[in-house]
N, C-alpha and C positions, 0 to 999 in steps of 0.2 A: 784113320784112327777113330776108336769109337769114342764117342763122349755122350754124358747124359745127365742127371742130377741127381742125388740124392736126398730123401727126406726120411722123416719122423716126426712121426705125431702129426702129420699132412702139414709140417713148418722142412721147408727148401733151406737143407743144412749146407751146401755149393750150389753153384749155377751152372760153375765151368768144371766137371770132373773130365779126366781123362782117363781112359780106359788104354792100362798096359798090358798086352796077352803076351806080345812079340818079344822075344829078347834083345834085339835091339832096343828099343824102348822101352821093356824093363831094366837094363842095363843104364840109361842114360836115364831114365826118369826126370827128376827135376836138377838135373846137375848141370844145363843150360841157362837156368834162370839166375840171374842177378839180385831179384828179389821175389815174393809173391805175394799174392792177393790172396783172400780169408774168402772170396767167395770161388775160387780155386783149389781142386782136390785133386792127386793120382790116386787111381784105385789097381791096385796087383791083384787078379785073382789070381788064386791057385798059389800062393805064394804065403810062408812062414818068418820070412826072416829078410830084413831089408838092412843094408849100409846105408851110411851118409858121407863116407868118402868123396872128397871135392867138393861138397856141397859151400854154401857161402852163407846158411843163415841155417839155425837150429827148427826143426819141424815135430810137429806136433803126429804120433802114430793111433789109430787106432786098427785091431782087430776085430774080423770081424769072422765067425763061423760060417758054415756052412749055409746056414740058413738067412743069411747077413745080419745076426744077433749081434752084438758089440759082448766080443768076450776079455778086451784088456786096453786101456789108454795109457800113452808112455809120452806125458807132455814134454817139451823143452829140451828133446834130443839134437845133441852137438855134433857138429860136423866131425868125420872120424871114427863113426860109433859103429858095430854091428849091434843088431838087435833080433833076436830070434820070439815068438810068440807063440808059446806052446796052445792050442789049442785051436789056434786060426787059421782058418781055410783062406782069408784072403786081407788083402791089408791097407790101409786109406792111410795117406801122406800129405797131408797138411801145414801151412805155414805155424811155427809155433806164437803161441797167444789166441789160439783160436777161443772166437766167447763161447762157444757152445759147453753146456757142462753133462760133455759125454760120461764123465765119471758117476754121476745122478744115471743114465741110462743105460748101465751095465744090465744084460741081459734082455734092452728090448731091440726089436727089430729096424731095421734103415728097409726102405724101398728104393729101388734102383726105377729111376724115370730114361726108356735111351731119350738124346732129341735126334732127331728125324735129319738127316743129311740134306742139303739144301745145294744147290749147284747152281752160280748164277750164268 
């Protein structure tokens, strides 16, 4: 699985992002977790619209374009829910109460950092 971090503004918004391509693992996403940690992200490319069916704790969405702009934040999404996001080419799932105040950062860019696979 890929994994890598996110920032803006050269401030590291996760540490632990997950990278989902696969349908299995976009299907499953975070519906194994019990609870999660704020320096933990799934990131969907190529994806408009995420459920939280199963889920067990409400999460925090952002959209992002093509260009990883933040084009839409849908804080405090309840297990249950579908959510589609007109304009988003890919989309970041988040524990809800994240501090970050992506809603201030509407329309600037995220940089995708990968980290380097490591084998011991």
């Amino acid at each position: 699985m890929q994994q890598g971090r996110f920032y803006i503004q050269q401030r590291c918004l996760w540490r632990d992002v997950r990278v989902m391509k696969y349908f299995p693992q976009r299907l499953v996403g975070m519906l194994y977790l019990r609870a999660t940690s704020h320096q933990r992200a799934f990131w969907f490319p190529r994806c408009r619209s995420i459920h939280t069916w199963g889920m067990r704790f409400a999460i925090d969405i952002i959209g992002l374009d093509s260009q990883l702009r933040i084009v839409a934040v849908h804080r405090n999404v309840q297990p249950a829910r579908v959510l589609r996001i007109a304009g988003a080419d890919s989309i970041i799932e988040c524990g809800a109460g994240s501090p970050w105040p992506f809603e201030h950062w509407l329309g600037q860019s995220l940089t995708f950092e990968q980290k380097e696979l490591c084998y011991e």
